[in-house]
N, C-alpha and C positions, 0 to 999 in steps of 0.2 A: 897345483896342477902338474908341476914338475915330479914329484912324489907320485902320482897317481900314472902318470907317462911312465914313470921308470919301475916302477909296478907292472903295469902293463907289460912292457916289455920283459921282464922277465918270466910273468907266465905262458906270455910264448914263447919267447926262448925253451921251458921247460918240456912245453905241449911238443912241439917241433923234435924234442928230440925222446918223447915220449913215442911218437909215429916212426921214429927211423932206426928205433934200438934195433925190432927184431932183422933188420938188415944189416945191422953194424956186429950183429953178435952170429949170426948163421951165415957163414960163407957160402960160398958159388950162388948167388944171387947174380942173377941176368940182368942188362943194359936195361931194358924196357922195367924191370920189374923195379928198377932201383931208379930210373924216371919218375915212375906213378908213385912212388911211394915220397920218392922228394916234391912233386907236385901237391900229395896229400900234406905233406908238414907243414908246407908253405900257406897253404890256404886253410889249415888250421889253426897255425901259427897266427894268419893276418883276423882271424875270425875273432882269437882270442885276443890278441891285442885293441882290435877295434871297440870290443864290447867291452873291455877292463878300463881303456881309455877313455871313455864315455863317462859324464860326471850323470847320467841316469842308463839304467840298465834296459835292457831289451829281449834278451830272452835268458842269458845265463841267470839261472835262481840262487837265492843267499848268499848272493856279493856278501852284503855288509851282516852277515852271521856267520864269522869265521870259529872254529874251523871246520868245517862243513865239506864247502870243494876240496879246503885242503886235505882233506883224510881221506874222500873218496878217489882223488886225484895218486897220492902215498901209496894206497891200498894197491892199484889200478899200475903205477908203476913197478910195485914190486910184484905184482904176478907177471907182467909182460916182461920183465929183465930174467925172474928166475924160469920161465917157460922156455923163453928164449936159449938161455943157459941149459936147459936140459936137452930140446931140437937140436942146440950145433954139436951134441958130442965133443965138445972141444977136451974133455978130459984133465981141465984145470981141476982147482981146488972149490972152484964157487961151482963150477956146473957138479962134480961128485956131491956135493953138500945139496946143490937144490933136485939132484937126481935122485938122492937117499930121500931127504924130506919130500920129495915129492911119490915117494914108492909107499912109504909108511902114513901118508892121509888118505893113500890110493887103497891101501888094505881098510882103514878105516870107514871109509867110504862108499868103497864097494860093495854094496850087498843086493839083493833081488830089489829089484822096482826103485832103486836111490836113482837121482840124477847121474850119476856117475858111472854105475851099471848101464843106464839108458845113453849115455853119449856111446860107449866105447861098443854098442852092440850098432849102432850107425856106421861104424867101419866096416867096408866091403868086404865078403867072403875069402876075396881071391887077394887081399894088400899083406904083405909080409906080417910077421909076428912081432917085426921090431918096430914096424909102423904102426902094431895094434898096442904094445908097450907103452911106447912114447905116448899113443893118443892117451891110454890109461891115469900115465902117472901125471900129465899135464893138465889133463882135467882134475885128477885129484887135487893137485895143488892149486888149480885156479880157485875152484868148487870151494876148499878148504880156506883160501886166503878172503874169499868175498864174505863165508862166515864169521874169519876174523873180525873183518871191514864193521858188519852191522852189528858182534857183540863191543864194538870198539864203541861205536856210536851210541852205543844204549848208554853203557857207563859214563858218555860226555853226557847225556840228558836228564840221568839218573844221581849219579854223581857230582858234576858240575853246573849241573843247573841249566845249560844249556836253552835255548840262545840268550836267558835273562841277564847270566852271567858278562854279555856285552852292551851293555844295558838298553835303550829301547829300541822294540823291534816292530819299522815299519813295513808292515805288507806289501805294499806299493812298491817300495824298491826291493825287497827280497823276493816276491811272487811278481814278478813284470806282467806272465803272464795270466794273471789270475786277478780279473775286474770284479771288485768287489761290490761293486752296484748294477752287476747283474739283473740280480733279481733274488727274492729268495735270502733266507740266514746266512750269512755269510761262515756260522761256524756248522751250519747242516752239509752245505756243499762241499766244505773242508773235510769234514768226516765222508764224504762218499768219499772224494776226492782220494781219502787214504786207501781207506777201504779199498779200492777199484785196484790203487798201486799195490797192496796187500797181497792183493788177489794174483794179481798179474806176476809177484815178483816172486811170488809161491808155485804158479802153476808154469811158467817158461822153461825153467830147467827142467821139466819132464815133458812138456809138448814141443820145445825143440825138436830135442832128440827122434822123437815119435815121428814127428810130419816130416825129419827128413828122412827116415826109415819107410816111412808108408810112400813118400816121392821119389823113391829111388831110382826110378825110371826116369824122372823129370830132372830130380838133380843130379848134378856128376858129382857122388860125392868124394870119387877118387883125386878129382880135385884138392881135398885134404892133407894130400900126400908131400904138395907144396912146404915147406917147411914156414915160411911166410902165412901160407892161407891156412894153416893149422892152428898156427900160436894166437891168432888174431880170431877166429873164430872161436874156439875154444876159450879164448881170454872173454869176448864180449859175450859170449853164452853163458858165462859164469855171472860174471860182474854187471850185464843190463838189468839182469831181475835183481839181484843184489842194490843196486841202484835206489831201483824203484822200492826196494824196503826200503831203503833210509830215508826216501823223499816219503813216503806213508809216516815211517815213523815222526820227522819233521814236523808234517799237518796235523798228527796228532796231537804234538806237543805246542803246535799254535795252538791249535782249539782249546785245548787246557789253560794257556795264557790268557786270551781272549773270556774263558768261561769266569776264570777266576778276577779277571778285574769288572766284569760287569757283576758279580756280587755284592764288588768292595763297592763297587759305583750303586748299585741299590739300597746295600747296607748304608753308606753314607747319605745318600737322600732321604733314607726315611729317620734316622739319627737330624737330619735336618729339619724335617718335618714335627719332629717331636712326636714321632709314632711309636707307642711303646709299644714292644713283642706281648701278648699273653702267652703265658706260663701257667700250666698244671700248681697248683695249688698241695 
């Protein structure tokens, strides 16, 4: 219990200062904005604590199929550190290095109809050039870091076996939310279930963009301007759908566990049964 307390507390500790970089790294940040934002760490902080502390889970997915949270978690921190780093112009050695790599994925990137083309055409007509820049190369390098994220993950499931490699994997405490006695195959609903996140984590980086361009009226999107409500928008426009690949890809790779031991489990019964296969002659 004490292990799992001090666990706990270190992944908020982590989360907490995962919420207060882009303030610690972007100067002239105002009293109220650096309230809310201390207010937010805190209550994600105590969010993550509570459920890590918890010897059963309740809505965070694949506690116990590391490393999973933690790469999407790594991923998620080094794009909000190096965005950050490029917004404050602070002109060190870290913000030149994630302002160059983040110009040269922004080239790669950019092309007609990409995500990326689509976020930086949401900047208003009349915002400076250096605020259409920065929006450019920030999304470049989120956009590009989320793609890192899911070819990371393919290789942990391709590669390492993933989640076999930690050996058994109970649904129940990795899927909290996801009652298996529903109704229905349990590996049918897993297959939509990806499916749907496939779907969604494919088509959000271009309907973003889109519906806040067609809302323009509705939304302020000069609001963006914010160096705080940039990096943070930008960062979770990248990395929600990104997200959601990896939780698709996840259910995918349950259904495949799942398919493959109800085989061994029939082959084994009918080996039991002393039912011989017929074979072509």
């Amino acid at each position: 219990m004490i292990g799992r307390i001090a666990s706990a507390f270190v992944r908020a500790l982590l989360v907490a200062i995962l919420l207060v970089t882009p303030a610690l790294l972007v100067p002239h940040a105002s009293a109220d904005t650096t309230q809310i934002v201390m207010l937010l760490a805190l209550l994600g902080s105590a969010f993550v604590f509570a459920e890590y502390s918890s010897a059963y889970p309740s809505v965070i997915e694949f506690r116990y199929a590391p490393p999973f949270n933690r790469l999407r978690f790594l991923f998620l921190m080094l794009a909000v550190i190096m965005a950050s780093l490029i917004v404050s112009g602070s002109g060190g050695n870290l913000a030149r290095v994630s302002s160059s790599l983040g110009a040269m994925v922004a080239r790669l990137l950019d092309f007609p109809f990409s995500p990326v083309r689509l976020m930086t055409l949401a900047v208003p007509f009349d915002a400076p050039d250096s605020f259409y820049q920065s929006v450019r190369i920030t999304a470049g390098l989120a956009y590009g870091v989320s793609l890192v994220m899911i070819l990371a993950f393919v290789i942990l499931i391709r590669v390492l076996g993933w989640p076999a490699s930690n050996g058994a994997f109970n649904v129940w405490l990795n899927l909290p939310l996801f009652d298996p006695t529903a109704g229905g195959d349990v590996v049918t609903r897993l297959n939509r279930d990806a499916r749907l996140n496939y779907s969604l984590g494919f088509l959000l980086p271009f309907l973003i963009p889109a519906f806040a361009k067609a809302a323009g009226g509705l939304i302020n999107t000069s609001a963006l301007q914010n160096p705080q409500t940039m990096i943070w928008t930008i960062t979770l426009w990248a990395f929600f759908p990104a997200m959601l690949v990896t939780r698709g890809l996840a259910m995918t790779r349950i259904c495949q566990m799942i398919e493959s031991k109800r085989r061994r489990a029939y082959a084994r019964a009918e080996t039991e049964e002393g039912v011989v296969p017929v074979t072509s002659m």
